[in-house]
N, C-alpha and C positions, 0 to 999 in steps of 0.2 A: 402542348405542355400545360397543365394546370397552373391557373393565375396564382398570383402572391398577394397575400395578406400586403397592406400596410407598405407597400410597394415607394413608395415617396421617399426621398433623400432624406428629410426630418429624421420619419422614421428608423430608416436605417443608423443613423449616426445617433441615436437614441439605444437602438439595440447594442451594439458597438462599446457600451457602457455598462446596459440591464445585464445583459449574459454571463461575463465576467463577474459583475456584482453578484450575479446570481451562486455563482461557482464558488465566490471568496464566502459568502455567508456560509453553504451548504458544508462546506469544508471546517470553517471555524466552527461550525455547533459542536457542542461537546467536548472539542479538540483539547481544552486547557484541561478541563476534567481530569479527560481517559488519560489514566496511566502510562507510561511506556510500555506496550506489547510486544509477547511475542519475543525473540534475542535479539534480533536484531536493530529494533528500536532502540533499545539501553546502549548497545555496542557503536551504535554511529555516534551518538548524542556525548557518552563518554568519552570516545578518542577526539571529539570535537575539544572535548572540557578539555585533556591533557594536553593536545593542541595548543591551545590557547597556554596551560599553564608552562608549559617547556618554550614556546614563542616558537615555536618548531612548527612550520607548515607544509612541507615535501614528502613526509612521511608521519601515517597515526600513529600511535600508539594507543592499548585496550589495558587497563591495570597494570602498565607499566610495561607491556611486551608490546612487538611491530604485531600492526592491523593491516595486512597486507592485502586483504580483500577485493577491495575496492581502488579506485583510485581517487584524488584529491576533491574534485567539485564540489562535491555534497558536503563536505568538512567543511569550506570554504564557505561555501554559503551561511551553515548552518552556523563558524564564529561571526561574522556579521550579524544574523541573526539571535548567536548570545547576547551582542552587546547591546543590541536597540530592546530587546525584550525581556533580556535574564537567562540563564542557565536552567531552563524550566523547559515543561513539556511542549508547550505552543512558541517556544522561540527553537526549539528543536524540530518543531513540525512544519514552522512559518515558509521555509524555504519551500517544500513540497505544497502546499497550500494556495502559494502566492503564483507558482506555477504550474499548478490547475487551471487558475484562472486564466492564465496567458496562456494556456491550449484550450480554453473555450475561444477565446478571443479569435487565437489561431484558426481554428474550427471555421469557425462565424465567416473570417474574412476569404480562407480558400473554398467551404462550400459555396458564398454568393458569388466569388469568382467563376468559380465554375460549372454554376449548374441554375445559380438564384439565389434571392432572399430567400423565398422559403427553404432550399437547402441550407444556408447558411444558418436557420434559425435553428433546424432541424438538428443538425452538426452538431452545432454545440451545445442545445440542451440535453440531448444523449449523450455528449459526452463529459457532461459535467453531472448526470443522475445514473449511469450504468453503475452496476453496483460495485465492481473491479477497480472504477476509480473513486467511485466514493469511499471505498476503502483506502486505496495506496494515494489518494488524492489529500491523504491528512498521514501520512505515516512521516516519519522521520526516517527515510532511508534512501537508496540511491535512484529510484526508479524514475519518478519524474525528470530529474534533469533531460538523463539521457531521450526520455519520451519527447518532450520537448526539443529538441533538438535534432531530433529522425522527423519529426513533421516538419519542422521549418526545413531541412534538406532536401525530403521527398518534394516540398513545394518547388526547390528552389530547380529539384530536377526536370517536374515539369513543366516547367515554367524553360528552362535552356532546352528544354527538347523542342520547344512549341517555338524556338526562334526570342526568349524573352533578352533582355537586356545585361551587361556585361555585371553589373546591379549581382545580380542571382548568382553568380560565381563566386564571389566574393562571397554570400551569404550559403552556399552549398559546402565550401571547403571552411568554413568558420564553423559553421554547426557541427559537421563532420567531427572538428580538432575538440570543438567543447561536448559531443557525445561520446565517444572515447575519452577525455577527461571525467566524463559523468559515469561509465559501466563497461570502459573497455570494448575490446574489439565486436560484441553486439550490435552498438550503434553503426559501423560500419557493416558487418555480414547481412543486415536484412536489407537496405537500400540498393547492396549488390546484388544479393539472390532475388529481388525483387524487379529489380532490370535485366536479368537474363533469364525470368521466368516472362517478363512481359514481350520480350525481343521474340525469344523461341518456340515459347508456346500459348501465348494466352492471345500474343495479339499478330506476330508473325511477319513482320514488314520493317523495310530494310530503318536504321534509324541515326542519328545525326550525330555519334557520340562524339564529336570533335568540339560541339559545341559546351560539352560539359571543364574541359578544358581537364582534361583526371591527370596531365603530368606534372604540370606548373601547380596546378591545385592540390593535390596527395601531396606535393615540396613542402607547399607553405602549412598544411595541414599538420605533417609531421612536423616541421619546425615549431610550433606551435605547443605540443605535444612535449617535445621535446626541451621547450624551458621549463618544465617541470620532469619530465621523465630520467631525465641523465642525471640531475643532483640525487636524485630521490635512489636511480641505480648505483652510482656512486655510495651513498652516505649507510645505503642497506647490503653493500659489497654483493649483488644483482639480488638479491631474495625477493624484490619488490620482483623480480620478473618469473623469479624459478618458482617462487608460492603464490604471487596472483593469478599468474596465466597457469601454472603447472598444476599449483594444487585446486585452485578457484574453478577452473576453466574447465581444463582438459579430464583431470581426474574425476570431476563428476560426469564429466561426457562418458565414462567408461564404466562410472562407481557410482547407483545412487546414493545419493543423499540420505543417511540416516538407516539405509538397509530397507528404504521404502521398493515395494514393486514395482515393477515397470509394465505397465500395461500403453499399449499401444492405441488405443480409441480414447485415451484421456484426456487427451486438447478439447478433441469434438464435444465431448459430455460438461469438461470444465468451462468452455467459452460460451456454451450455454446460459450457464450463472454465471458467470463473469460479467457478461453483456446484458444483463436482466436486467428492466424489461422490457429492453428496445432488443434483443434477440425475439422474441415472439411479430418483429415485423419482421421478420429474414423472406417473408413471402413477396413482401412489396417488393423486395430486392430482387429477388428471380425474377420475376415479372418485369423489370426492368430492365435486368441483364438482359433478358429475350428478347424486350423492346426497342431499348435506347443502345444497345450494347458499340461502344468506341474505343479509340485510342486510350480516352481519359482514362474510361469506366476499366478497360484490360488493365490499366494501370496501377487503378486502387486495387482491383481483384487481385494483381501480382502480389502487390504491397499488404494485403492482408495475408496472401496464404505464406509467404516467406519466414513468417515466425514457428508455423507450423511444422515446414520442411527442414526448418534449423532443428527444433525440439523435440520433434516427436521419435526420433532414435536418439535424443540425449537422452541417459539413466536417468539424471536427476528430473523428477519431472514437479513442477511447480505451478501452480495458475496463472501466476503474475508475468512468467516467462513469457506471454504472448503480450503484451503489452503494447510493443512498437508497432503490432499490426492492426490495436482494435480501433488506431485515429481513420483509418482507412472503412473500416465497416463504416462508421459512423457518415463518412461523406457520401459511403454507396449509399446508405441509407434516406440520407438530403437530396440525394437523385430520385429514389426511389418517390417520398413524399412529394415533389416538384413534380412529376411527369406520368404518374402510373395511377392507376382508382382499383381498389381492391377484388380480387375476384376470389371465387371458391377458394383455391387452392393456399391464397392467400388469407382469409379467414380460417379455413381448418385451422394452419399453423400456428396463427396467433392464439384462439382458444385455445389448444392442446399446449401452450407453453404459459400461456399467462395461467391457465387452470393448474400447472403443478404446482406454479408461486403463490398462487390465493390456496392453494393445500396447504403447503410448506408451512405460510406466514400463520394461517389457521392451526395448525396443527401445533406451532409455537405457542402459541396462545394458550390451546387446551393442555397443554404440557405443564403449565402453570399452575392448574386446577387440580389435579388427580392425586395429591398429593400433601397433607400438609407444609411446610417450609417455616421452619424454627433459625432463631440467633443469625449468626450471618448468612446461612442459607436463602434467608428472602432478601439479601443484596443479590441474589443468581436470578431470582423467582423474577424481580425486575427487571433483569438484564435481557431473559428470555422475554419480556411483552415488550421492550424494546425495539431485539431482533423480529421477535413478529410483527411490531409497528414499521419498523422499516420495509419488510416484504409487503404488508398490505399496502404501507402508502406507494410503492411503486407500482403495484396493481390500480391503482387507482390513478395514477400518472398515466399509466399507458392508456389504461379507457379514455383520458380525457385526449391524448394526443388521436388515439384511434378516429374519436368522432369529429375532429378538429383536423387536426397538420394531417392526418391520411386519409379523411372521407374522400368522399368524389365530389369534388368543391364545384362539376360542372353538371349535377346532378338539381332535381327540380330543386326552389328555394325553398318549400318546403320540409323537403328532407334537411334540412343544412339547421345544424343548432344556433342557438340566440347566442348573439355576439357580446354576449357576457360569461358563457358558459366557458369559456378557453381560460381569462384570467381569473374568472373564480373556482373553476376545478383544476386548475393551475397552480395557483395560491396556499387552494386547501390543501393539497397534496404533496407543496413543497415545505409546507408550515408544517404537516406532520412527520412528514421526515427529518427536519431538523429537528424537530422535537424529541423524535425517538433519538437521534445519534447524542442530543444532549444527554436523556438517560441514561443509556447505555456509558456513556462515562462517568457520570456521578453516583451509578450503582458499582460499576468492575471496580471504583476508583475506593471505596469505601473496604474491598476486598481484598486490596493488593498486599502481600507479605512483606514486600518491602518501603511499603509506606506505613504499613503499622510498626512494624518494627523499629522505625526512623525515631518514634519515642522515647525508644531505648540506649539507644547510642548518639544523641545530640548533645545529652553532656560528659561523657566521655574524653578523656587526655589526647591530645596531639600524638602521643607516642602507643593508644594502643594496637594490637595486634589481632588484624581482624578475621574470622578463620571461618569456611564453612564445610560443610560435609554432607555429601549426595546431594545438595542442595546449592550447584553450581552456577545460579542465575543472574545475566549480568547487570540485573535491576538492581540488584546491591551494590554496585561498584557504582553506578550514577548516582543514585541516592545516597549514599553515605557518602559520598565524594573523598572515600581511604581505598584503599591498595587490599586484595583479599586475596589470602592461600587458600585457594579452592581445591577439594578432591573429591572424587566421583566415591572414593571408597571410603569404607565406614569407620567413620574415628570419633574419637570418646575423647569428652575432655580434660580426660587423664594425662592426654598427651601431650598437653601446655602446662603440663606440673612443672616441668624443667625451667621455665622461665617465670619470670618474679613479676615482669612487664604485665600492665592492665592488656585485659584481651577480652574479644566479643566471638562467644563460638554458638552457630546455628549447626542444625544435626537436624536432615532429615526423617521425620517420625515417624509417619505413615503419608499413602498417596491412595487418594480415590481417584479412579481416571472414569473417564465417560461413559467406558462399558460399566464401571460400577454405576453410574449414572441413569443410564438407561433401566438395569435392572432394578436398582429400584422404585422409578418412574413407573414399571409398567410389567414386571412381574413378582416383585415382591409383596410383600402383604401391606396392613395400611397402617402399619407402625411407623410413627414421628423417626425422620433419622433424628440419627446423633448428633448432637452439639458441643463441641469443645467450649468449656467457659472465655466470655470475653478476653482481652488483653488488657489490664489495669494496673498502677501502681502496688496495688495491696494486693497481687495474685504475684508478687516477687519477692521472692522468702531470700533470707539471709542465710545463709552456715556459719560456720566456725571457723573456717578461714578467709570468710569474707567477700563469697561465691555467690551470686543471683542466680537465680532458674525462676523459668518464664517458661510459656507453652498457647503459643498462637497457631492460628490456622487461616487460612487464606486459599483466595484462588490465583493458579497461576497460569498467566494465558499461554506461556513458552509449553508446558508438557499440557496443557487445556486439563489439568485434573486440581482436584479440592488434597491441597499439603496441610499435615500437620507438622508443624515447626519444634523443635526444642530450643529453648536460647541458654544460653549461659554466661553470662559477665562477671567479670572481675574488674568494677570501674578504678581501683588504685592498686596501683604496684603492691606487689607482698611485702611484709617486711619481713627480712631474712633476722634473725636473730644472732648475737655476736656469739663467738667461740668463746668458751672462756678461757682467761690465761693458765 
């Protein structure tokens, strides 16, 4: 086995600290910034707010209807976190953020259990820098909980498989009850398919299940489960079971999502970048499966591919859907770094994966150039040096870990870099990544349609009538914190003539999506696009019945394309005029 760095108790309980700290920083850059992306961000953060405003915690609500999606956790967390931080972006994210950090932590403490410091070190700064969680590792949605909670179970499994203390039982069937509180029966399907993939085929040898205690344990699980589940069946007369699990669950297993295609090698291509750019050491791992291969190591391997074997015949297919399986790559990984020294086939793959991300990140870059970018277009023009900042600083993370955490540390001293190089290409690499994820939200954040629009409707009546059309996104129901008649089809607003009531009508105007993006990037000629005029007080003309029109544009990260907005306010009631006698 290759020696460990910094091997000393000190140390250790020093790391134990940095790592986490490391993860909490990495997470918050940006984070108050960036807008709510994407629906689902505005839709958790909302039913939290109505939550809270109904005193109602057993069941969401989304603009006033059941949010039946999910189930409670993440709500839970996230009013707690309204009330320490505000009804804002970073107390909607803090819950997922906060437990990022406590699955580095987690990380840290099961790789040195089981392999070393340096795995443990390994662990969790992959899995506090992999790109899939630098992502969902600041979002406002349900992922984390449940993430967290299939790692502390996996542990706690193997840990009862290996003879551990009665300790882990308690801590297997607890996790269990709060991962199924976090995303429903997922948290449960992968720790099983994971144990009858390691029993039958990966490791093959007879194994102890008694010790896991699954009848007493699943009782107290479901009871568990179930002070929440029965009020919440009861109060929603079952909808909470016939549209969570029917429509959420099963119907996409059969129906993608959105009428997207189903292609079957899509995990393998998305976990790729998901896991960047500790995927381009996938070779240390081979090399060690070949080497060290065990109990333990069958174990992680199960627990990795089980997300795969759940999703890759579900219709709907998603990146994030492998989630529960990438804490597992990351500790094959801290095997890998602890035990193995790179060889050819091991470098091939690293080049050939870190070279498409130093493309990718470059290619962001130039994307920037080729082009003039006028009005709020250069809030995007930022957004993409950004995204390029982020890919190259991870290409530049992985060289530093290549020559450091995966050299051949038993190799002449010579070859071995100056023992400054690790925390200052460490440093640099993480200080530039923060960096970029802070832009990246103070550019998108300056773009978002319904923070510009927020101008317009702050002073506005308690009683008006908020309306949109084709422009159903549910960043307006968080932000304006009113109730909105959304409809996908085209309506004019003609059709609030009938009421006298102040009303706020958006009407989607035009939509440029990516492919128009693209084309003009790169085979269009080198004409300036178009700019719609700012959004200003003095660009809101009055009529003769006392009508505002307005005309903003923005980007929206839910359809990823450039909207033009129409608005139209009526800030006071009409006055109807009397009859005469």
């Amino acid at each position: 086995m290759l020696s460990d760095p910094a091997e000393s108790t000190a140390g250790s309980r020093l790391l134990l600290f940095a790592l986490p700290l490391l993860s909490l920083l990495l997470s918050l850059s940006g984070s108050a910034a960036l807008p709510l992306i994407d629906r689902d961000e505005p839709r958790f953060a909302e039913a939290t707010r109505e939550m809270g405003e109904r005193g109602e915690w057993s069941v969401p609500f989304f603009n006033g209807d059941y949010r039946l999606d999910k189930p409670p956790l993440i709500y839970w967390l996230m009013g707690v976190c309204f009330r320490i931080f505000g009804e804002n972006e970073i107390g909607a994210r803090m819950p997922s953020i906060l437990l990022t950090a406590l699955l580095c932590l987690l990380l840290f403490l099961m790789g040195r259990s089981l392999f070393g410091l340096r795995a443990g070190v390994v662990a969790a700064l992959s899995g506090a820098t992999s790109l899939q969680f630098l992502i969902h590792g600041r979002l406002a949605v349900a992922d984390m909980p449940m993430v967290v909670s299939i790692v502390a179970a996996q542990w706690a499994i193997l840990r009862l498989l290996e003879g551990g203390t009665a300790a882990w039982t308690c801590i297997l069937w607890v996790d269990l009850a709060l991962g199924f509180l976090a995303k429903g029966p997922v948290a449960w399907a992968v720790p099983l398919v994971g144990l009858l993939l390691w029993r039958f085929l990966l490791w093959r040898s007879p194994a102890p299940w008694r010790r896991l205690h699954a009848f007493r344990g699943s009782a107290v699980a479901v009871g568990i489960i179930a002070l929440w589940g029965i009020p919440a069946l009861l109060s929603t007369h079952g909808a909470f079971w016939t549209e969570g699990m029917g429509e959420h669950v099963l119907r996409r297993g059969v129906e993608a999502f959105d009428g997207r295609p189903h292609f079957w090698g899509y995990y393998l291509v998305s976990s790729l970048l998901s896991l960047f750019p500790w995927s381009a050491f996938l070779g240390w791992i081979l090399v060690s499966l070949q080497k060290n291969y065990s109990s333990r190591s069958a174990f992680l391997l199960s627990w990795l591919f089980s997300p795969f074997l759940l999703f890759t015949p579900y219709a709907t297919q998603l990146p994030h859907y492998l989630l529960p399986g990438f804490p597992a790559f990351f500790l094959l990984l801290g095997q890998a770094a602890a035990t193995v020294r790179p060889r050819r086939m091991s470098l091939v793959i690293f080049w050939s994966l870190w070279g498409v991300g130093f493309l990718a990140g470059s290619f962001t870059l130039a994307a920037t150039l080729t082009r003039p970018w006028e009005g709020h277009y250069a809030a995007l023009r930022t957004a993409l040096w950004a995204l390029g900042g982020v890919l190259l600083s991870l290409c530049l993370l992985a060289l530093v870990a290549k020559a450091t955490l995966f050299s051949a540390s038993a190799a002449s001293p010579w070859a071995r870099p100056s023992p400054l190089f690790l925390p200052i290409g460490l440093g640099l690499s993480l200080l530039a990544l923060a960096g970029s994820f802070h832009l990246l939200g103070t550019s998108l954040r300056s773009v978002e349609p319904a923070l510009t629009l927020r101008g317009l409707w702050k002073d506005l009546p308690g009683d008006t009538i908020f309306v949109s059309s084709g422009y159903t996104e549910p960043s307006l129901v968080f932000y304006s914190h009113h109730r909105w008649i959304m409809t996908s089809k085209e309506q004019s607003p003609g059709s609030l003539s009938g009421t006298s009531a102040p009303f706020f009508f958006v009407r989607l105007e035009r939509e440029r999506t990516l492919r128009d993006a693209l084309q003009w990037l790169f085979l269009s000629g080198r004409t300036p696009i178009e700019v719609s005029p700012p959004l200003s007080l003095s660009s809101v003309q009055s009529n003769d019945v006392g009508i505002k029109a307005a005309r903003i544009d923005g980007f929206d990260s839910a359809r990823f394309s450039w909207v033009d907005l129409e608005v139209r306010v009526r800030p006071r009631p009409m006055e109807i005029p009397e009859k005469p006698q």
